[in-house]
C-alpha positions as CSV (number, residue, x, y, z in Angstrom):
1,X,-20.7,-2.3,-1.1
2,X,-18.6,0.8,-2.4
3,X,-17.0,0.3,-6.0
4,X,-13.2,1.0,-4.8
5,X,-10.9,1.9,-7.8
6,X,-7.4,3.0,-7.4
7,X,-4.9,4.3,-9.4
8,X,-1.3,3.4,-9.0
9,X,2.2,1.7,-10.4
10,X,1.9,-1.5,-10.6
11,X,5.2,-3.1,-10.2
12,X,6.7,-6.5,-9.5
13,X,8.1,-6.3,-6.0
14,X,11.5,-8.2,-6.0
15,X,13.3,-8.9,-2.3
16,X,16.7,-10.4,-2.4
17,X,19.5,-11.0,0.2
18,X,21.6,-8.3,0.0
19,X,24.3,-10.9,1.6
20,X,23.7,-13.0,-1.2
21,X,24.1,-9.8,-3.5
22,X,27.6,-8.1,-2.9
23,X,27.7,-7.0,-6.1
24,X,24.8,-5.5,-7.0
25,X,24.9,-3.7,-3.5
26,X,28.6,-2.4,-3.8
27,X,27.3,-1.0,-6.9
28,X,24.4,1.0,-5.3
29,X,25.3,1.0,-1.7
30,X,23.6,0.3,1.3
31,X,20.5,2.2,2.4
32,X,20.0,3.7,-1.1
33,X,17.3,4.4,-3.5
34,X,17.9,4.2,-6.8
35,X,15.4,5.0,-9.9
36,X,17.1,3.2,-13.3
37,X,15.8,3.0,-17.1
38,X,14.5,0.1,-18.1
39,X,17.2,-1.2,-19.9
40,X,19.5,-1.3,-16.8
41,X,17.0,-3.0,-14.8
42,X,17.2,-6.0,-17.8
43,X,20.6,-6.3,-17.0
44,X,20.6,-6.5,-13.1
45,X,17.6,-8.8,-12.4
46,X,19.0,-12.0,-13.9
47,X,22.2,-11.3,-11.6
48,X,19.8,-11.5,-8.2
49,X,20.2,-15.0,-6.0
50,X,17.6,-16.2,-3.8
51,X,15.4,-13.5,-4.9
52,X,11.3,-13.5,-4.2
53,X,8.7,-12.0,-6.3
54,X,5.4,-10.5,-5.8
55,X,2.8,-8.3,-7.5
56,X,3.1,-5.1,-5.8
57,X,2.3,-1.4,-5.9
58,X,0.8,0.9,-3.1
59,X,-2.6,0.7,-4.5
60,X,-2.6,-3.2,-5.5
61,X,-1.6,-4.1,-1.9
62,X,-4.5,-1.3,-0.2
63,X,-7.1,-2.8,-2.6
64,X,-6.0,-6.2,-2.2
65,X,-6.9,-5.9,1.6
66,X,-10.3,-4.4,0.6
67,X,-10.8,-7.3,-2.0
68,X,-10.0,-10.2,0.6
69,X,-13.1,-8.4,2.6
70,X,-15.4,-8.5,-0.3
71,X,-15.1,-4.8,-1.8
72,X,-15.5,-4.6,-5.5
73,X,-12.2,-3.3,-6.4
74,X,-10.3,-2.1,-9.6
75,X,-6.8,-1.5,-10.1
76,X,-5.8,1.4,-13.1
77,X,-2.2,1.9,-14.3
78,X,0.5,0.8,-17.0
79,X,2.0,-2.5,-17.8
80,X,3.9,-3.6,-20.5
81,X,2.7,-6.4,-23.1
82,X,5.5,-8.8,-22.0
83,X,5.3,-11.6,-19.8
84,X,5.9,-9.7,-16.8
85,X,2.4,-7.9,-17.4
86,X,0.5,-10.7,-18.3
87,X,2.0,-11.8,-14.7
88,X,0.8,-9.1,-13.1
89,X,-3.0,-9.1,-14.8
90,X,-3.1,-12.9,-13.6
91,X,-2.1,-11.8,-10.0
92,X,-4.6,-9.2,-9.8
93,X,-7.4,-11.5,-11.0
94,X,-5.8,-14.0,-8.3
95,X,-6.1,-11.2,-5.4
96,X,-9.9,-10.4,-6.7
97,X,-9.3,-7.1,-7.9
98,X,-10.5,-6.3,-11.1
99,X,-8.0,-5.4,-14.3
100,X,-8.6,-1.9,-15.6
101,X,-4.2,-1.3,-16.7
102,X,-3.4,0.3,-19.6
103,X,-1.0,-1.5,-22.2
104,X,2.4,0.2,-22.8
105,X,3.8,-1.9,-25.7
106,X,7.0,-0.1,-25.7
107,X,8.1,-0.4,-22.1
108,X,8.3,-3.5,-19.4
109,X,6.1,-3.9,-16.8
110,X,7.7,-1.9,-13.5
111,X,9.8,-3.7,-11.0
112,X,11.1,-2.6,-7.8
113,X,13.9,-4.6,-6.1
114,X,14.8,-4.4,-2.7
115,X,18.0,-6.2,-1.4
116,X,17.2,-6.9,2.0
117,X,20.6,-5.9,4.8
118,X,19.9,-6.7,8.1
119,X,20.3,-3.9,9.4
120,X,17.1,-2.8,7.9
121,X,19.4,0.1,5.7
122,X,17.8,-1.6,2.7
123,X,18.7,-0.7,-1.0
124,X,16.5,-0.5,-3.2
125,X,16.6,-0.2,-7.2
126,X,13.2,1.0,-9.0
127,X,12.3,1.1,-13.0
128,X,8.7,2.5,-13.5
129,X,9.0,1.3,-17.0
130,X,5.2,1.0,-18.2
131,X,3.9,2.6,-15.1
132,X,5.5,6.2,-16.5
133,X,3.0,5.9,-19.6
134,X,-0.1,6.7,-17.8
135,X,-2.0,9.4,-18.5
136,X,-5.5,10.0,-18.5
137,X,-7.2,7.2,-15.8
138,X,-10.7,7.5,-16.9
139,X,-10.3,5.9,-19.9
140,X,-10.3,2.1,-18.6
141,X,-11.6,2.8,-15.1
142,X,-15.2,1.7,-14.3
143,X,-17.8,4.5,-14.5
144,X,-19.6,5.8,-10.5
145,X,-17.0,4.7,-8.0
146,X,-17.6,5.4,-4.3
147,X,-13.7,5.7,-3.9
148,X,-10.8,6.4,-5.6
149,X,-7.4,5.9,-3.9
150,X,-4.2,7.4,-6.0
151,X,-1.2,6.8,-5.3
152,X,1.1,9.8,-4.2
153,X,4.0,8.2,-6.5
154,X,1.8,9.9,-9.3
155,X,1.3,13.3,-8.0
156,X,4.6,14.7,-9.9
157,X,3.0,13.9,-13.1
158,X,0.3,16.5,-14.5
159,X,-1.7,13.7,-16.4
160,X,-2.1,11.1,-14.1
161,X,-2.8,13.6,-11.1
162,X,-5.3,16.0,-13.2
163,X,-7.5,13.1,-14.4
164,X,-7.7,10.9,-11.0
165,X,-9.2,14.3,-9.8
166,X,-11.6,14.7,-12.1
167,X,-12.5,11.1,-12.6
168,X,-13.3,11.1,-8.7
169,X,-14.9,14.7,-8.6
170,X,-16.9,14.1,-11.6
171,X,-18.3,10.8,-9.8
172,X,-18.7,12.2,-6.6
173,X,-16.4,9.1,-5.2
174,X,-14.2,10.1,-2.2
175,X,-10.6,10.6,-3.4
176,X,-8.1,8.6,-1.2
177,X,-4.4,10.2,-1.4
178,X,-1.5,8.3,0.0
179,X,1.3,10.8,0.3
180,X,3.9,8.2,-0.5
181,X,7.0,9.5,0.2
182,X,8.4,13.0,1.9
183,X,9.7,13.3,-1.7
184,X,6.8,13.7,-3.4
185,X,4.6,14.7,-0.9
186,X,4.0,17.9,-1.7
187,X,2.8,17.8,-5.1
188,X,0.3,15.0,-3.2
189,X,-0.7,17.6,-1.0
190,X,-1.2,19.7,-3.9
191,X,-3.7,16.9,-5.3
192,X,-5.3,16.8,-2.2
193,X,-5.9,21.1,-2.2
194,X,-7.0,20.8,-6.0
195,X,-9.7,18.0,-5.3
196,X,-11.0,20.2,-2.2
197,X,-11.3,23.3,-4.4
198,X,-13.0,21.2,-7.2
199,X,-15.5,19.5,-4.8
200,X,-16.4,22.8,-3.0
201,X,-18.3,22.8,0.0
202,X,-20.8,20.4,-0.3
203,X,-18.9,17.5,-1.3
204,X,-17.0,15.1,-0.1
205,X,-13.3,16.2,1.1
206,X,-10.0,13.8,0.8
207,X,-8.9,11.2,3.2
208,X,-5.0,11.4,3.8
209,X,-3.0,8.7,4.6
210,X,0.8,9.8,5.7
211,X,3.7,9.1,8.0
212,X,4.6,11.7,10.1
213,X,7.8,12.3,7.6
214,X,5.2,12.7,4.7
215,X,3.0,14.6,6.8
216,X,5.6,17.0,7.9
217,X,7.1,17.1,4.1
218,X,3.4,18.1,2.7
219,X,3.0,21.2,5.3
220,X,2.3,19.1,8.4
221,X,-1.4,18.9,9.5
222,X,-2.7,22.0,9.6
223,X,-2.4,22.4,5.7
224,X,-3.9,18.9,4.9
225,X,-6.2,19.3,7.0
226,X,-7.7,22.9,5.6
227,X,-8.4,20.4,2.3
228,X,-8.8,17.4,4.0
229,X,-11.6,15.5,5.7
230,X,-9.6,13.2,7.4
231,X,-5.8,12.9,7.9
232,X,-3.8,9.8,9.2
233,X,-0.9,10.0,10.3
234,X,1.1,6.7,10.3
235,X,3.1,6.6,13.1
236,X,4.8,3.0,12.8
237,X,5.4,1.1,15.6
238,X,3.7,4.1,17.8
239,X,0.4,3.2,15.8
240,X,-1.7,6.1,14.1
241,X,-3.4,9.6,15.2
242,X,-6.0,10.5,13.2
243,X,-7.3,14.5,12.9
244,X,-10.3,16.1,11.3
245,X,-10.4,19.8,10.6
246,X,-7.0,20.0,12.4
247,X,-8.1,18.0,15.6
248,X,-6.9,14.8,17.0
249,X,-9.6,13.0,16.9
250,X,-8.5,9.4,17.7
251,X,-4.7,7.7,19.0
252,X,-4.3,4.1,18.7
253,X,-1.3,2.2,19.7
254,X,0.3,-0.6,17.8
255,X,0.9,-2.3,20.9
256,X,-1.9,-4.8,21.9
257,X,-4.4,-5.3,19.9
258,X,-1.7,-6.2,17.1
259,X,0.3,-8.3,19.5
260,X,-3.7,-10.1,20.4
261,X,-4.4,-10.2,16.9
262,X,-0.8,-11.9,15.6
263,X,-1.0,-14.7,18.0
264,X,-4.2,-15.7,17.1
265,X,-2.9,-16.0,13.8
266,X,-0.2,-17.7,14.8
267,X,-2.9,-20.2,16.5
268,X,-4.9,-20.1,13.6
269,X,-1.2,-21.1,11.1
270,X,-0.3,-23.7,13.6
271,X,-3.3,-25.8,13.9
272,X,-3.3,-26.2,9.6
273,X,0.4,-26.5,9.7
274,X,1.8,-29.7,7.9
275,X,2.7,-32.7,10.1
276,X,5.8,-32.3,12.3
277,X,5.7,-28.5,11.5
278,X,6.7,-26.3,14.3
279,X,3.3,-23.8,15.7
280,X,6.8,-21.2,15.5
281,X,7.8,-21.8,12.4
282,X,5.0,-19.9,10.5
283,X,5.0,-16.6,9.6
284,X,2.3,-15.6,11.6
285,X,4.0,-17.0,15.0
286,X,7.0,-14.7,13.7
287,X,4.7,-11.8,13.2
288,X,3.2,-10.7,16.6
289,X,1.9,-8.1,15.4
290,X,5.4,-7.0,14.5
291,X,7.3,-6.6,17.4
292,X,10.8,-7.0,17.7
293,X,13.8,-7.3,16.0
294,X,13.2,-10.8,14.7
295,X,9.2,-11.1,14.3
296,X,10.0,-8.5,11.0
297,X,10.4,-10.1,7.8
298,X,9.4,-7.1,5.6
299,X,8.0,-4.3,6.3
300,X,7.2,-3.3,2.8
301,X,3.6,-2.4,1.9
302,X,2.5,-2.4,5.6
303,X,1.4,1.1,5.5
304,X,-0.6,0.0,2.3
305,X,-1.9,-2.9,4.4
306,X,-3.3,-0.3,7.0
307,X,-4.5,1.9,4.6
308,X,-7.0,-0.7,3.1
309,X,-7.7,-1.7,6.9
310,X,-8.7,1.5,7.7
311,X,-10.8,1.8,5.3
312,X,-12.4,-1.0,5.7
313,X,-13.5,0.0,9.1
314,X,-14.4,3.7,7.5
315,X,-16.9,1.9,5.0
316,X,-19.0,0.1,7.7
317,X,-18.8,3.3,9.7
318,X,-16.8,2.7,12.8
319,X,-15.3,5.4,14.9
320,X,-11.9,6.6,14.0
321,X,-10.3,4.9,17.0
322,X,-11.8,1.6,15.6
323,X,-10.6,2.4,12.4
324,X,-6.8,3.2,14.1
325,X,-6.8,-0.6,15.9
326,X,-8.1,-2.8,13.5
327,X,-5.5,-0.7,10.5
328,X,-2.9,-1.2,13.3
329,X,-3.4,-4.8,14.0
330,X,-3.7,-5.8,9.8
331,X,-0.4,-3.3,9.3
332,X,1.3,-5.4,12.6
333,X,0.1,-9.1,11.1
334,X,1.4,-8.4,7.2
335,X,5.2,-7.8,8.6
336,X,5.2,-11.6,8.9
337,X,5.2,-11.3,4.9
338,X,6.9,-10.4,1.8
339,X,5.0,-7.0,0.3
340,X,2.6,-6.7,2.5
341,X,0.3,-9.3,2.5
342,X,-1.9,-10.8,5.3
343,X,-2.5,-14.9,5.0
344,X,-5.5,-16.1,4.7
345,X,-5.7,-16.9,8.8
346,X,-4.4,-13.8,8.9
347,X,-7.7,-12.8,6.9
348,X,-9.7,-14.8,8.8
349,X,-8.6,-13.2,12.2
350,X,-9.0,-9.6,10.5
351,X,-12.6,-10.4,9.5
352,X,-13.3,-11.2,12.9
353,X,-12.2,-8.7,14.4
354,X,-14.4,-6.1,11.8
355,X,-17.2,-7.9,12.5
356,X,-17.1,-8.1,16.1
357,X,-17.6,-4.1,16.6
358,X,-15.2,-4.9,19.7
């Protein structure tokens, strides 16, 4: 079993209506991102009707996965000493990842909101808050991981990115880099280059996870790949390519073995559903493996999802076509959710799946 650590902003992921939020969204406007101080984020969330909360983060929700599947995992990052933190430390114990966050007694734990249109042209309203304070990650992280995953949200900042480098280096772990966002994937390309150079020859080299906007932002393939071991590109409803040394070495389609995989999940809902509960009225009979307009409920932290599938497949060895279809098929399931989550028949079906080589 691999000692998984990753290093990320933990935030409270907040979904709202955006029907049930006029004016918030008039405010922002639809299909925007907005990044706001901490102090404006106080004001706005008591406002939200019919909103949802849950822990979130790119790294929480990968590790999560991982955690479910019996992975000793560890989450490092920022959160404030208010109630929202201790929140979050009691989710993380609750997911099975273990608590290695930093306390930031001057900011409040990070929140992102995301007020839902349905359209899909989301808006979305972030405040890092206590996630900004991070700096050096080796201070509370566990000593000899096998893999560090850090979140490309980070890569901007010189601390955060400098020491999850030589944390990983320094243990010989495998560094994980999700590229995040075209925005900032770049400078997580450039973590990915200066983990390659510090490693050398005989070490071992990145995994990438991307969608093909990320990818294409960070200097498309060839230039991951000339630092990279292994780069996936996330390809969304088209499913996943994966390359080494600049070669496609496995394309798996989101179509089938997600559709197979959501409606035995649906099976597996509908037989512990509550009296008189419809089998269609769970999530997972919604899900399908994420097909179609109505089967979506969010799609947020699905690429997380398949990260932590993937590697789940990567740790017991599997090809990298394996690794493509069971990540697709856990990325497919978790749209039946809020923050990417799989449920626990969900789970169940995943596990399955992993250990059936099929």
């Amino acid at each position: 079993m691999a000692r998984i650590v990753g290093i990320g902003n933990p935030l409270w992921d907040v979904f709202a209506p955006a029907s049930s939020n006029a004016e918030v969204v008039a405010r922002f406007g639809r299909g925007s991102v907005n990044h706001l101080a901490a102090r404006e984020m106080k004001e706005i969330l008591p406002r939200l009707t019919e909103a949802r909360r849950v822990a979130g983060g790119g790294a929480r929700n990968t590790l999560a996965v991982l955690a479910a599947l019996g992975q000793e995992t560890y989450l490092g990052g920022a959160v404030g000493d208010d109630e929202r933190g201790i929140g979050y430390r009691r989710a993380l114990s609750e997911a099975g990842i273990a608590d290695c966050l930093a306390s930031a007694p001057r900011e409040p734990t990070g929140t992102c909101v995301t007020l839902m249109h349905d359209t899909g042209e989301n808006t979305v309203i972030v405040s890092p808050g206590a996630a900004l304070e991070l700096e050096d990650v080796s201070a509370a992280a566990p000593r000899e991981p096998g893999v560090v995953i850090f979140e490309g949200f980070l890569a901007p900042r010189a601390g955060p990115a400098t020491s999850s480098v030589e944390y990983a280096v320094h243990a010989g772990a495998t560094l994980v880099v999700d590229l995040g966002h075209p925005g900032v994937a770049p400078a997580a390309a450039a973590v990915v280059e200066a983990a390659a150079r510090r490693t050398g020859s005989g070490g071992a080299r990145p995994i990438v996870f991307g969608t093909e906007a990320e990818v294409a932002a960070a200097g498309g393939i060839v230039r991951l790949s000339a630092s990279a071991g292994v780069v996936v590109e996330k390809r969304g409803e088209r499913g996943a390519a994966v390359y080494r040394g600049g070669v496609e070495t496995a394309l798996a389609s989101a179509v089938g073995d997600a559709d197979a995989g959501g409606a035995r999940a649906a099976a597996a809902d509908a037989g512990t559903a509550a009296p008189g509960a419809a089998a269609g009225s769970s999530p997972a009979a919604a899900s399908a493996g994420g097909r179609g307009a109505d089967a979506v409920v969010d799609s947020t932290g699905a690429g997380d999802v398949f990260a932590g599938a993937f590697l789940a497949a990567w740790l017991r060895g599997m090809s990298d076509e394996r690794a493509c279809e069971l990540a697709n098929l856990a990325a497919g399931m978790s749209l039946s959710s809020y923050g990417g989550r799989l449920t626990a028949d969900q789970l169940r079906v995943f596990m399955d799946e992993l250990m059936s080589g099929w």
